[in-house]
N, C-alpha and C positions, 0 to 999 in steps of 0.2 A: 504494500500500500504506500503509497505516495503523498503528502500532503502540498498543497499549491495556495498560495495568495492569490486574493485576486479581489479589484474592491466592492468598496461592501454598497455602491448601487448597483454592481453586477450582480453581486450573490444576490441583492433584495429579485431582481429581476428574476433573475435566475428562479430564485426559491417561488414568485406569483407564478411562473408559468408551470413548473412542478406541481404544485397543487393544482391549477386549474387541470392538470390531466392524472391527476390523482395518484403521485406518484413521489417518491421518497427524493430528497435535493440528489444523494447522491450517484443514485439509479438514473436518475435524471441527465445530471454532469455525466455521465459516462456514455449514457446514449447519444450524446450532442457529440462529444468526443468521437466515441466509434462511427458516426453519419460523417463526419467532418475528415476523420481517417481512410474511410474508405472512398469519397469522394475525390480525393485529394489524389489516391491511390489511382483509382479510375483514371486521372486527369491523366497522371503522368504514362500509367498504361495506352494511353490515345497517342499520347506525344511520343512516344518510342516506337508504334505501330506507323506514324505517318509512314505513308510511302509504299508501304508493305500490299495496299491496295492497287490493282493497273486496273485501269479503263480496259486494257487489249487484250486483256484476260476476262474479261465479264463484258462482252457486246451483250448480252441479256439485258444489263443494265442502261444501254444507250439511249433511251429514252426517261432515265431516272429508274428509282424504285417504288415510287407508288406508281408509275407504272406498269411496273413488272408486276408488281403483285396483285394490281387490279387484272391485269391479262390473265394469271394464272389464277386467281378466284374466280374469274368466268368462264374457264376452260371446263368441260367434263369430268367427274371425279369417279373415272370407271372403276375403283375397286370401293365407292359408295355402291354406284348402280350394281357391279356384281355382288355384295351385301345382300341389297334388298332384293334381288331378282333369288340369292338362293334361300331367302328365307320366307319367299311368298308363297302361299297357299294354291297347291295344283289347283 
């Protein structure tokens, strides 16, 4: 365990939003902590990836990705239809 200053119109804040979700100060600080750590974590995983992605390897995506996925959700989903075809009553 660790102990950390930090002033005391933080902590006041700190401690009204804790209670407003019903929840102990230091369950609280650690949740903000862990959100904050993995966010951070995220950022720099993105920033180490740049690049790792090529256009010339995904022409599927050449028209963007909501594109793509709007095309592929209106496409046939033949192993639905083969589902319900073998589970229908002769």
């Amino acid at each position: 365990m660790v102990n950390v200053e930090i002033p005391d119109a933080l902590a006041q804040e700190i401690d009204r939003l804790a209670e407003a979700e019903h929840k102990q100060f230091p369950v609280y600080v650690a949740e903000l902590l862990w959100q904050d750590v993995k966010r951070r974590q995220q950022r720099q995983a993105l920033l180490e990836a740049n690049g790792a992605w090529l256009a010339e390897d995904h022409p599927e995506l050449a028209d963007g990705g909501a594109a793509y996925v709007e095309r592929i959700r209106s496409e046939p989903d033949e192993r639905f239809d083969e589902a319900i075809r073998s589970n229908q009553l002769p």
